[in-house]
N, C-alpha and C positions, 0 to 999 in steps of 0.2 A: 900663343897665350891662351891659358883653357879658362873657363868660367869660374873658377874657385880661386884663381888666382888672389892674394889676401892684401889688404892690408894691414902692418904690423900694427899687433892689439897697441902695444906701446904709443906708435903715432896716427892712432887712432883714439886714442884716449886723449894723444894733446892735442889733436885736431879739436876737441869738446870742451877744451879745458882752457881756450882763448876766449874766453867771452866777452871780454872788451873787442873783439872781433866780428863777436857773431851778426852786428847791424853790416856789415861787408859782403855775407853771404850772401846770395837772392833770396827772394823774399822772403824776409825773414819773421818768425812767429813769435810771439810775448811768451816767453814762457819763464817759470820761477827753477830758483835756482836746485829744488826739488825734481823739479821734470830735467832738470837736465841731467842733474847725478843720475836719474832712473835712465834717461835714456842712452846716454854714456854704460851703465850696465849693461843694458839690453844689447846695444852694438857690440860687446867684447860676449855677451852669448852668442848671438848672433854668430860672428865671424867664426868663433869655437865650431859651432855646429856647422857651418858652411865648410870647414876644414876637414872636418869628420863626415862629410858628404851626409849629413843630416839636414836635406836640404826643406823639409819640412819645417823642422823645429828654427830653421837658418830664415825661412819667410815670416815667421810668427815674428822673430823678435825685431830684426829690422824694421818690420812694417809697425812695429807698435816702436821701436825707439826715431822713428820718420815721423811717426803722427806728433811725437814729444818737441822732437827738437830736430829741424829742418835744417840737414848741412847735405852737399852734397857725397860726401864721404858713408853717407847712412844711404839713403838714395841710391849708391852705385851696387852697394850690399845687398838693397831689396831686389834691384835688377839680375844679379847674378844667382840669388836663389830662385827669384821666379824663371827663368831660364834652366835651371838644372832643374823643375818641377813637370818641364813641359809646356808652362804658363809662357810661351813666346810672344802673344798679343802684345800682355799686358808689360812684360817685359822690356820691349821695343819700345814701347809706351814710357817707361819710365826713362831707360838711356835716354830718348829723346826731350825728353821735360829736361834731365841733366845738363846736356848741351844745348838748348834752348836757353837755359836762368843762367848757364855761364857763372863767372864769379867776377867778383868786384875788383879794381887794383889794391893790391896790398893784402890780398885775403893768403891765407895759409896755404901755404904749398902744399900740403897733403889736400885741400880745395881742389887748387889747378892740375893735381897729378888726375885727380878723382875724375875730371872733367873728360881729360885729356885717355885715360882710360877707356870712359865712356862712350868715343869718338870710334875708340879701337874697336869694341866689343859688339857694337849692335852690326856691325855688318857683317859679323858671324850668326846672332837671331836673327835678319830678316829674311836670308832665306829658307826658314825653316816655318816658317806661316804658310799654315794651310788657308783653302778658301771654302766660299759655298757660296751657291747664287740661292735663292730660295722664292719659288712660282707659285703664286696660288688661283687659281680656279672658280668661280663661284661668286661668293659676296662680294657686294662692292668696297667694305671694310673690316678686315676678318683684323684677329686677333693673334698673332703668330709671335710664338716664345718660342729661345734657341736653349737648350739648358735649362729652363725654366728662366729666363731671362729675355724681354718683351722682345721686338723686334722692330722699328719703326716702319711702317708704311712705306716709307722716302727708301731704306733700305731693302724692299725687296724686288725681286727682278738684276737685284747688280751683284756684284762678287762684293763676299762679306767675309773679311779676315776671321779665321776660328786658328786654335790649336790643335796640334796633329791629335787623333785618337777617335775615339766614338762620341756621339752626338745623338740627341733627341728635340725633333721641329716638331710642335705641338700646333694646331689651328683648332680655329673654332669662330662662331659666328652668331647670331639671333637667327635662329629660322633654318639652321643647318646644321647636319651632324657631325659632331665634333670628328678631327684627324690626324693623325698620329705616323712619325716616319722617321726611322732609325737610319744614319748612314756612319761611317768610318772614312777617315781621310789621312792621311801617310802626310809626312814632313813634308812643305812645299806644294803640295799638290793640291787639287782643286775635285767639287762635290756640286752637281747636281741635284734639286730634292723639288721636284712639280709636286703639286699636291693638288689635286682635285676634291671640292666640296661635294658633299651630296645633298639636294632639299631635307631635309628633315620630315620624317611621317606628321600627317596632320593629327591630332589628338584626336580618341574617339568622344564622340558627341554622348554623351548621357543620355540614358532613357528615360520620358519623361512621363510620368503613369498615366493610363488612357484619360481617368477621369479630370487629368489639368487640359486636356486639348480637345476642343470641339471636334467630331468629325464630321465628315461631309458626305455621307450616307444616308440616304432619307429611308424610313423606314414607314411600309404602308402603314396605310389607316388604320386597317383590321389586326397588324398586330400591336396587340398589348401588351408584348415581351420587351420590347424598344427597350433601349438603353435609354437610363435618363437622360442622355449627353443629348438626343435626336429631339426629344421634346414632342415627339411624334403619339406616345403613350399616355404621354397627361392628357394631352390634346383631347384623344379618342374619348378616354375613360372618362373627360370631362361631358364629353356631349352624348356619351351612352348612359352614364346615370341620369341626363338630362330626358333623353326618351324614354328612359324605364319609369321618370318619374312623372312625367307627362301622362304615360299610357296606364298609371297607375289611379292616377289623378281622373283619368278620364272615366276608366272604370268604377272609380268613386261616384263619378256625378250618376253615370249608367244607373248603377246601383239606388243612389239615392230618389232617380227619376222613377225606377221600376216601383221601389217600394214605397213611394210615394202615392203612384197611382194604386197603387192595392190599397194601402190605408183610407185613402180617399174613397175605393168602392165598399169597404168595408165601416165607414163611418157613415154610408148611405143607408148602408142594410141597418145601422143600429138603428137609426131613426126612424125606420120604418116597423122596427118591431120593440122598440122601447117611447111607447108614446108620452110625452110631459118630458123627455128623457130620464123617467123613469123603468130600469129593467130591471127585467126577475134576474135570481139565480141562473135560468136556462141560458142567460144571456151571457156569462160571465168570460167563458172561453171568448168568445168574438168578442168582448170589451178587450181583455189581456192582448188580443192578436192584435187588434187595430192598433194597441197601446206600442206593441214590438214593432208594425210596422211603421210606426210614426218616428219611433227611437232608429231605426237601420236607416231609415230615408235624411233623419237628419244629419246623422253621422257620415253618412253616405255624401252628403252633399257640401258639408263641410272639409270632407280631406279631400275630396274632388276637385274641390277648388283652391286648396292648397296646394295639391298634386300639379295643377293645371298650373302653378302659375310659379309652383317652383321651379316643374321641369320647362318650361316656357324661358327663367331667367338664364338656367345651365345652360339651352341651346344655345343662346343669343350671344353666349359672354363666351363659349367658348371658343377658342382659337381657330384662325382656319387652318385648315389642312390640303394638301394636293389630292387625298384622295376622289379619284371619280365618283365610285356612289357612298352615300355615308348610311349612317344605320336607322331603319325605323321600327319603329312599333305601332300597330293596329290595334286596340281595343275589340271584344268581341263579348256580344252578350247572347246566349241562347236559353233554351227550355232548362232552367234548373242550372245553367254555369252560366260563368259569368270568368272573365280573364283577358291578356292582352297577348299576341302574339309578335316578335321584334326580329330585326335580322339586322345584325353587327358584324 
């Protein structure tokens, strides 16, 4: 008996046409008397093309006049094209749904022949099922599609009915890289497919600009090039404008003390030679001098003590640092100079 074996369009059409029957069939579906005319259509394409070995166009209509209108005589038709496609799974699968719902007493013989057909046929499809175990390696929950069709967890590791032909097992995982394994399997016969995950590269870390990240190099005292990041540069520069302005300061007072005591000997000599402290003309130069040395000594003694006590605040406030020796300045007054000397 081969898989195209037909049944006649004719009692095939009154099998559809008893519908005061159709609650006898197994389970039987609500359907209007629209779906049935259609699916009654679709069966007699159907068969047409199952007879023309059109076994494509012979699964389309079946399976759309099965969805319509559920008899086993439609049913037996979708099994016999999925079977001439190759489709032996899904196949087996239907024959057995067929004898499974059985028919009711009193259902239409073209019913019980359909049944009883069905009985015949599938144990020429099952041994034409191929298998495949399928292993995977690696995650504890991967993701494995057979076909692009999922694969249960529960099924892998055991023999998994496929149809003969070529095949694609797809894995994948969180945290590993994806895997891919093509194999081919012959009528009946049976496929192997281990698949080994591999970790996935860790992604690279971004570079994050020097100036978001502290570093941890200390940069001595004496240099002043430091990166702001070191703190080491403001540090310095704060307690060497502090010395500079200290020994500036000092030099002021210096200054104001020197020319302080000159005007002082010079305001002796007036009074000694402008009596009443009245003086001639001869006197006027040594008036002017005493007058400049009075204006240098004040001046002198007012930034001095400015000097003194701004760079006095800069030392005190500025930061400490590790370095061993820090910077100083000397003040230094001689014959005619007057200046400070510092080492930073």
């Amino acid at each position: 008996m081969t898989l195209s074996r037909r049944v006649p369009l004719l009692v095939l059409a009154a099998s559809l046409s008893f519908t005061s029957l159709a609650s006898l069939a197994a389970p039987a579906y609500a359907q209007s008397d629209a779906d049935k005319a259609t699916a009654r259509m679709l069966g007699q394409e159907g068969q047409t093309a199952l007879d023309a070995k059109d076994y494509k166009t012979a699964e389309d209509r079946f399976r759309r006049a099965e969805s319509l209108y559920h008899a086993p005589t439609l049913a037996l038709g979708l099994a016999r094209a999925l079977a001439a496609n190759g489709k032996v799974v899904a196949a087996q699968e239907t024959y057995n749904r067929i004898i499974r719902e059985g028919v009711a007493p009193g259902a239409p013989a073209v019913f019980v022949k359909a049944v009883e057909d069905a009985k015949t046929e599938v144990s020429a499809v099952s041994p034409r099922i191929a298998g495949v175990t399928i292993t995977v390696a690696g995650p504890d929950s991967p993701k494995v599609t057979l076909d692009d069709t999922q694969v249960p967890s529960a099924a892998l590791g055991v023999r998994r009915p496929v149809d003969p032909g070529a095949h694609v097992v797809r894995v994948s995982a969180d945290g590993w890289e994806n895997a891919e394994q093509k194999f081919n399997v012959v009528e009946g016969g049976s496929a192997t497919v281990p698949i080994t995950l591999k970790k996935a590269a860790a992604a690279p870390i971004a570079a994050v600009p020097a100036t978001a990240q502290p570093t941890t190099t200390t940069a001595p005292a004496t240099d002043t090039t430091a990166s702001a990041d070191t703190g080491v540069a403001s540090h310095s520069s704060q307690k060497t404008i502090g010395w500079v302005v200290l020994g500036v300061g000092a030099a002021g007072l210096v200054t104001g003390a020197v020319t302080g005591f000159l005007a002082l000997g010079k305001h002796s000599d007036l009074e000694n030679s402008c009596p009443n402290n009245t003086c001639t003309s001869a006197q006027q130069s040594d008036i002017d001098s005493f007058h400049t040395m009075g204006t240098i000594s004040t001046i002198g003694f007012i930034a001095g003590l400015v000097g003194v006590g701004a760079g006095t605040v800069l030392i005190l406030t500025a930061p400490k640092t590790t370095t061993a020796q820090g910077p100083s300045v000397t003040p230094y007054v001689g014959l005619g100079t007057l200046g400070a000397v510092g080492r930073f």
